[in-house]
C-alpha positions as a Markdown table, in Angstrom:
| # | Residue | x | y | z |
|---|---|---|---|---|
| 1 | Unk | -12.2 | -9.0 | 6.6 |
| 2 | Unk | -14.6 | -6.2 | 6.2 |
| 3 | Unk | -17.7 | -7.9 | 4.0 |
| 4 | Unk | -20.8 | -7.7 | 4.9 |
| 5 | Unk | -21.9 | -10.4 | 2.3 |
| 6 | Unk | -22.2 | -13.4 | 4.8 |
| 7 | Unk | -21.8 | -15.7 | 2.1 |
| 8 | Unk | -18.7 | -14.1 | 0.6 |
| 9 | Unk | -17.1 | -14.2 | 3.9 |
| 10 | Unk | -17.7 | -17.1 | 4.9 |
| 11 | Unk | -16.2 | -18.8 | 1.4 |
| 12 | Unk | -13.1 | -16.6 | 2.3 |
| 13 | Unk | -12.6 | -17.7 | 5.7 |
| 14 | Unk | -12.8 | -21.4 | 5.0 |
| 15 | Unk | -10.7 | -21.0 | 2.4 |
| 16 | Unk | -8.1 | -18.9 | 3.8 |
| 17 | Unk | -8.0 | -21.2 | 7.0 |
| 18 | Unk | -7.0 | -24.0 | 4.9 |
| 19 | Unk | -4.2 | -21.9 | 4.1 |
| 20 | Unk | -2.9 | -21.4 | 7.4 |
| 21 | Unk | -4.5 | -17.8 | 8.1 |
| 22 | Unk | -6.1 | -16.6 | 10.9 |
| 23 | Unk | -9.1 | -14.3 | 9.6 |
| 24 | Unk | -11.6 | -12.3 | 11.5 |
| 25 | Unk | -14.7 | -10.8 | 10.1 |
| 26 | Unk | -15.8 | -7.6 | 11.1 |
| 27 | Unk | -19.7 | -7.8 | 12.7 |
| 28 | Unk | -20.1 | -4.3 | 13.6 |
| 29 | Unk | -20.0 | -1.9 | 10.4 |
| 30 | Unk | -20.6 | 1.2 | 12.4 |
| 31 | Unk | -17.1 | 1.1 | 13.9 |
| 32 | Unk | -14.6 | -1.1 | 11.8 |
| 33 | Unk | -11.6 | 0.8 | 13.0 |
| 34 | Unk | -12.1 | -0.1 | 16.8 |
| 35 | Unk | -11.8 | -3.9 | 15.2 |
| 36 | Unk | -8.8 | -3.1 | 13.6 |
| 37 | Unk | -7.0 | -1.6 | 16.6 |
| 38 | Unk | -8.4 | -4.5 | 18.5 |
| 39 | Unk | -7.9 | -7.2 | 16.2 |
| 40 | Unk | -4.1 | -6.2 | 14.6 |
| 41 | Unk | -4.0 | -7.8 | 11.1 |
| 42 | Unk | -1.0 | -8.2 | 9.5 |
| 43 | Unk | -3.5 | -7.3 | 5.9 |
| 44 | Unk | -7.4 | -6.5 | 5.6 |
| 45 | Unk | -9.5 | -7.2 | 2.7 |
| 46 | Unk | -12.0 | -4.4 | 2.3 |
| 47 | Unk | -15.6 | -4.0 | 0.4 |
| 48 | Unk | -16.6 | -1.2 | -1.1 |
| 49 | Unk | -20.2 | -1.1 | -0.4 |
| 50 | Unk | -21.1 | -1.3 | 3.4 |
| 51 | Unk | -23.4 | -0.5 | 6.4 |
| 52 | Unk | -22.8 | 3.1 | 7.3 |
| 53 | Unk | -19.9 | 3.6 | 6.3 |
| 54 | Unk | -17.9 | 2.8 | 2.6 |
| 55 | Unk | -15.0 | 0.8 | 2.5 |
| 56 | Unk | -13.0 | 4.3 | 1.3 |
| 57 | Unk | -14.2 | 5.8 | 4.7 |
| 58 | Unk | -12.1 | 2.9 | 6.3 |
| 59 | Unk | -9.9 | 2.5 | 4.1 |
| 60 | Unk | -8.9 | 6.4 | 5.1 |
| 61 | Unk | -8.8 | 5.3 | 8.6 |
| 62 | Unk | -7.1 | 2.4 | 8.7 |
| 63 | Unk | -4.1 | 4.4 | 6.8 |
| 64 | Unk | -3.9 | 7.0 | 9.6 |
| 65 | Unk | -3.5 | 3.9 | 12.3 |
| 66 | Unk | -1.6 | 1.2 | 10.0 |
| 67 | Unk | 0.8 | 0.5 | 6.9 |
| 68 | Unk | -0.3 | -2.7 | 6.5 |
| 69 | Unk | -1.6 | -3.5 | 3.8 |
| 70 | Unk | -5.3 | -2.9 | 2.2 |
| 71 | Unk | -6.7 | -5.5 | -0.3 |
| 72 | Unk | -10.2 | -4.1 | -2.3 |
| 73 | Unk | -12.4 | -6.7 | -3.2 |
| 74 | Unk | -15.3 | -5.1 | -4.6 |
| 75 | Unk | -17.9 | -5.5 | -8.0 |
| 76 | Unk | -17.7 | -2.1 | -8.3 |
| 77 | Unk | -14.7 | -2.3 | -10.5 |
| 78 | Unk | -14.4 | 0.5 | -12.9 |
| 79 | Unk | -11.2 | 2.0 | -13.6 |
| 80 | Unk | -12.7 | 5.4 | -11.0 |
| 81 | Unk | -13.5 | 3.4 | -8.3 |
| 82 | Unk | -9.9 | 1.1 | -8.4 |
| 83 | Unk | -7.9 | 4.5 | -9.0 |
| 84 | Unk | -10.0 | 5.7 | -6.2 |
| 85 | Unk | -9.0 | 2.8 | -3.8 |
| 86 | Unk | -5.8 | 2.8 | -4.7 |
| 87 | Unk | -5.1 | 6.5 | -3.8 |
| 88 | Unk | -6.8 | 6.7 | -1.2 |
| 89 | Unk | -3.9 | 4.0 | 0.1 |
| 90 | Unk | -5.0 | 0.6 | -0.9 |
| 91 | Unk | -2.5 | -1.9 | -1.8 |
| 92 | Unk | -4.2 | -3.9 | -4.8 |
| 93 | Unk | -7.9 | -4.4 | -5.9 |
| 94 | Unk | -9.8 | -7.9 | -6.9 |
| 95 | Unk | -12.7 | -7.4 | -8.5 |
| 96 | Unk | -16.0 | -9.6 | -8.0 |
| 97 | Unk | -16.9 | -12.1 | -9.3 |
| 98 | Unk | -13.2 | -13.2 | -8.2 |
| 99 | Unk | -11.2 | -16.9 | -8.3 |
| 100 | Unk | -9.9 | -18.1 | -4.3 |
| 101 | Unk | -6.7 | -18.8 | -5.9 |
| 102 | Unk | -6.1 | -15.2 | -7.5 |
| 103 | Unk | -7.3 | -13.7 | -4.4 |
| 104 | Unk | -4.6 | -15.8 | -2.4 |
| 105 | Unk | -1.6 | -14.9 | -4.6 |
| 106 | Unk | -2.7 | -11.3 | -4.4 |
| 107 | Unk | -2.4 | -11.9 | -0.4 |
| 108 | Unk | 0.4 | -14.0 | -0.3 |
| 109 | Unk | 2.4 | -11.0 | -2.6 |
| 110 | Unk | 1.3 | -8.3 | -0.4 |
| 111 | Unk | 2.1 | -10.0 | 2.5 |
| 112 | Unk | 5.5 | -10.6 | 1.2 |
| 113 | Unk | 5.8 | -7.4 | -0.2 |
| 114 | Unk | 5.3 | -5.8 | 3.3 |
| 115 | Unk | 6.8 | -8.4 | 6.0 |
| 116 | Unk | 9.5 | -10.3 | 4.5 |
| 117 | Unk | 13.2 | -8.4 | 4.4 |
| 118 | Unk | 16.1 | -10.2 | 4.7 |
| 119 | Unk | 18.8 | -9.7 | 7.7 |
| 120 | Unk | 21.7 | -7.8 | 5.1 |
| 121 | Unk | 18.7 | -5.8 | 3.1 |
| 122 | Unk | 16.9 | -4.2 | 6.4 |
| 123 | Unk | 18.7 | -0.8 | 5.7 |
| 124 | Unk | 19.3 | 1.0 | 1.9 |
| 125 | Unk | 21.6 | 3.6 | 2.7 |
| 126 | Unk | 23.0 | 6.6 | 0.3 |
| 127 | Unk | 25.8 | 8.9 | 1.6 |
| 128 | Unk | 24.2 | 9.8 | 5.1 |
| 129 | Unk | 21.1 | 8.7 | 4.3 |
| 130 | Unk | 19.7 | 5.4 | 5.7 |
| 131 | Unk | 16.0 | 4.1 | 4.6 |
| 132 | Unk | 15.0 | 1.3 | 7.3 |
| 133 | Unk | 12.6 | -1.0 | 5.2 |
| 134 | Unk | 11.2 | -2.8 | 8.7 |
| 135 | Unk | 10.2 | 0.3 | 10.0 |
| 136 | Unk | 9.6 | 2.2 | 6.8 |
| 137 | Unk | 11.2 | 5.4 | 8.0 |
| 138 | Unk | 13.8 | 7.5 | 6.6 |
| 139 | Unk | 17.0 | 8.8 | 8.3 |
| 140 | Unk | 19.3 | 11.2 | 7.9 |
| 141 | Unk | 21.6 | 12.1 | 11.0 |
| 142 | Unk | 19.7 | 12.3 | 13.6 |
| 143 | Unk | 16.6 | 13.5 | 11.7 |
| 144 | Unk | 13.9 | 10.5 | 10.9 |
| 145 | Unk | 10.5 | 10.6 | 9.2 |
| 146 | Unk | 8.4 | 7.9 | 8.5 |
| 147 | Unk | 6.8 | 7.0 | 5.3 |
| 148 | Unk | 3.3 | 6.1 | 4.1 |
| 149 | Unk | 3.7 | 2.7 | 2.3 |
| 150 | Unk | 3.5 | 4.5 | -1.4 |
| 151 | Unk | 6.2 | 7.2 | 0.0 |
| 152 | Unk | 8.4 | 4.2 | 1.2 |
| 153 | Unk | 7.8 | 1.9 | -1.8 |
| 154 | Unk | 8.6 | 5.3 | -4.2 |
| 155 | Unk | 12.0 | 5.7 | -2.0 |
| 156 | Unk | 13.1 | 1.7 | -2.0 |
| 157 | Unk | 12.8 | 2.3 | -5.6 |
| 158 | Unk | 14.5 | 5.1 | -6.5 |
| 159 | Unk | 17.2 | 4.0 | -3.8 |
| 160 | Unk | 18.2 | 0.9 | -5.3 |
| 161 | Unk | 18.4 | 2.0 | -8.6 |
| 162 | Unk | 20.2 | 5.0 | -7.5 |
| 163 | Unk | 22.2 | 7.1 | -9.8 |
| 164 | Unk | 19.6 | 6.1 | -12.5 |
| 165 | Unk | 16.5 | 6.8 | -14.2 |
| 166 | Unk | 13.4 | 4.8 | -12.3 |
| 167 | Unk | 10.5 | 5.6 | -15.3 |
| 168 | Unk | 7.0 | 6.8 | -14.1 |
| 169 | Unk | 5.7 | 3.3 | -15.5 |
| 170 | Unk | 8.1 | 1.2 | -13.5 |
| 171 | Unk | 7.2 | 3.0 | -10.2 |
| 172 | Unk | 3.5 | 2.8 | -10.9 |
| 173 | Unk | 4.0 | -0.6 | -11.5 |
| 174 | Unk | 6.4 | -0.9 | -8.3 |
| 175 | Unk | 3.0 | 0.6 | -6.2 |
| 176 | Unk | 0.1 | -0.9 | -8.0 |
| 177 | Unk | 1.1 | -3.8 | -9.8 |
| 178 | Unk | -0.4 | -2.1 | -12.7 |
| 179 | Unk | 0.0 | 0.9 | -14.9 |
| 180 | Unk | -2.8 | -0.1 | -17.5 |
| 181 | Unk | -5.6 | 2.2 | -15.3 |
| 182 | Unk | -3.7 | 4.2 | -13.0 |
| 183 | Unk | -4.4 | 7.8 | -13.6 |
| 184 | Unk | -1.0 | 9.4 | -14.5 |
| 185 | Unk | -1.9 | 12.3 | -12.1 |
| 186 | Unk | -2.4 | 10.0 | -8.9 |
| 187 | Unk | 1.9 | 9.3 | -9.1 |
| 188 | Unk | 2.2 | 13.1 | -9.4 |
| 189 | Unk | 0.5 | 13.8 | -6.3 |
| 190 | Unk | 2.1 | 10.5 | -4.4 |
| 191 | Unk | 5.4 | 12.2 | -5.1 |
| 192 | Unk | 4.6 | 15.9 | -4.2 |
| 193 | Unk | 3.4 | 14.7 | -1.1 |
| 194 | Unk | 6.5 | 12.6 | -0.4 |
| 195 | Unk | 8.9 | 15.6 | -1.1 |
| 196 | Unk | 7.4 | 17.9 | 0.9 |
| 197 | Unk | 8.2 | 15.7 | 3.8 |
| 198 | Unk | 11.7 | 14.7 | 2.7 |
| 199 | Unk | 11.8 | 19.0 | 2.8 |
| 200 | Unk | 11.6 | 18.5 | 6.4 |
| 201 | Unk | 14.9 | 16.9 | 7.0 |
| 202 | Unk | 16.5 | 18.9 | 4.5 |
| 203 | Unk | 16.3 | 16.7 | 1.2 |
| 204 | Unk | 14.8 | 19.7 | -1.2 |
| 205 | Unk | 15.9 | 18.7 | -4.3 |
| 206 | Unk | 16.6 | 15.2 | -3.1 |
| 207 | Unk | 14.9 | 13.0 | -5.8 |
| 208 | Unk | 15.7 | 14.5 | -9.3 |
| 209 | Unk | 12.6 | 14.8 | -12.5 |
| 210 | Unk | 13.4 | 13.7 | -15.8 |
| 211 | Unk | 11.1 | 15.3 | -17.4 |
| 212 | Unk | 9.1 | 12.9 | -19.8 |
| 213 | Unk | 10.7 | 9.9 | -18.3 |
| 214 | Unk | 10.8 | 9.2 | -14.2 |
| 215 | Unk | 12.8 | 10.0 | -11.7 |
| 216 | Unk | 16.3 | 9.9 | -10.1 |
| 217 | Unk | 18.7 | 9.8 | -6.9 |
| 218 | Unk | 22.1 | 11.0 | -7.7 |
């Protein structure tokens, strides 16, 4: 937990401990990723507005070290500042003033969301191409690359609906839980980014545009 309201985390802690979580609050703002490397949360709930640093800062470090996922709770909760978050890798965003039990859904989905694939559904495959959803990497012969968690979410989409049309809303919604703020732009670059690495094992071309509707995987 990365809060530097003492109140705020200590309201979360107590709460989330009754829940069966084990939470640790980050004391020293100047270096939060050396706590996260120590620490190794399974998610992290992240402030804006801190000591030194903001929360994007981390939030920007924490993605080159980890997938898991990134929770914003911040009052700062304009529509720029949750698109922000959100492409800068964040997983959802709870805006302050916020209710316990919405912020423990929101934990309890991403959580799910990230750890919990069953034994038959650890591997979508297409032709010669496998995508492993523990490790979130993607294989084809003896090529491999491995995904940010919007590049993999984008792929476990489009691979099990494949041979049809996955709509720009359904994948923002499949990312963000949302499509009512998400700048249309921020699922453009998501993709570009993710087909210039699938380029790199020789899938140019690999996920199809339909233009003014989504995309495909024949």
């Amino acid at each position: 937990m990365v809060e530097d309201d003492d109140t705020i985390t200590g309201v979360l802690e107590r709460h989330l401990t009754k829940w069966g979580y084990l939470v640790q609050g980050v004391r020293d703002f100047s270096n939060v990723l050396e706590q996260f490397l120590a620490f190794k949360p399974h998610l992290t709930l992240l402030d804006i507005s801190l000591p030194f640093y903001s929360g994007y800062h981390w939030c920007e470090e924490i993605r080159k070290a980890s997938k898991s996922p990134i929770l914003f709770l911040s009052s700062a909760g304009d529509d720029m500042n949750q698109v922000m978050a959100l492409s800068l890798g964040a997983d959802g965003f709870v805006v302050k003033p916020f209710s316990l039990e919405v912020v423990t859904a929101k934990i309890q989905a991403l959580l799910r969301r990230a750890y919990s694939f069953g034994g038959d559904e650890d591997i979508l495959t297409r032709g010669d191409i496998s995508l492993n959803l523990r490790e979130a990497t993607l294989s084809r012969g003896a090529s491999s690359i491995e995904l940010t968690r919007n590049e993999f979410r984008i792929l476990e989409a489009l691979l099990k609906q494949a041979g049809k049309t996955v709509s720009r809303e359904a994948l923002m919604m499949k990312l963000w839980e949302t499509d009512s703020f998400i700048d249309d732009n921020t699922l453009t670059v998501n993709m570009a980014r993710l087909r210039k690495k699938l380029e790199s094992i020789g899938l140019a071309g690999w996920i199809i545009t339909k233009k003014g509707w989504g995309y495909l995987i024949l």
